[in-house]
N, C-alpha and C positions, 0 to 999 in steps of 0.2 A: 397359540398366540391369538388373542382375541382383537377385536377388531379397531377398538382404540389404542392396543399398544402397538400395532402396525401402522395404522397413520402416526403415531408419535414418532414409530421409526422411520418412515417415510419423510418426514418433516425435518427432524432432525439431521439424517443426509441432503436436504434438499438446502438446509441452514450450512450444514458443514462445507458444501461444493462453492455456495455463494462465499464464504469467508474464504475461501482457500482460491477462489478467483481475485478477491477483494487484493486481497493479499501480494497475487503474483501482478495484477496492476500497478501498488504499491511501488515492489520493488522497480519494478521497468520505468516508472517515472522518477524513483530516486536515481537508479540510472543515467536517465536524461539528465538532470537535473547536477549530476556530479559530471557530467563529459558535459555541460554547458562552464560548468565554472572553469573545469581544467579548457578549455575553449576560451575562452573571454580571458585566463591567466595567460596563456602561451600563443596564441594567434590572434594580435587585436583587427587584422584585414577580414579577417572572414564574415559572410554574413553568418554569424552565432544565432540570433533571435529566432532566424526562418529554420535552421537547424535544429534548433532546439524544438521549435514546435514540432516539426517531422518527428522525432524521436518522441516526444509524449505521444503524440496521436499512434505512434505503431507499439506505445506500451501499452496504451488503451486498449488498441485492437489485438495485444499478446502477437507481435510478428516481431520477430528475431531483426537488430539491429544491422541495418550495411549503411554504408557512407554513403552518400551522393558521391557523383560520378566525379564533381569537379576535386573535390574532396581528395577522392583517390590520385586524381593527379595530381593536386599539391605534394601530397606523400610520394610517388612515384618519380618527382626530380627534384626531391630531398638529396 
């Protein structure tokens, strides 16, 4: 393997990691972005906005979805 076709494959993974991070950011704000509208259809009380932002910023940062706390107790004296 000579010396330029191993940086080209070094680059090349280095290109593919970035898309495939790109990618699962993507999704976790489309995420967001589908449980804010199902949010704003079915609970017009909730603060939605501030929620919403929480859930983009933890698909930015790739951290697995939980509810705020208050959240949970709405659901829990359902």
């Amino acid at each position: 393997m000579t010396s330029m076709s191993f940086l080209s494959a070094i680059s090349f993974i280095g290109y593919a990691v970035e898309v495939v991070g790109v990618i699962i950011i993507l999704l976790g704000m489309g995420k967001a972005t589908v449980a804010y509208i199902r949010r704003y259809i079915h609970s017009p009380d909730t603060d939605r906005y501030h929620i919403f932002r929480r859930e983009m910023g933890r698909a930015m940062a790739n951290r697995k979805y939980k509810p705020p706390l208050f959240e949970q107790r709405i659901r829990s004296n359902r």
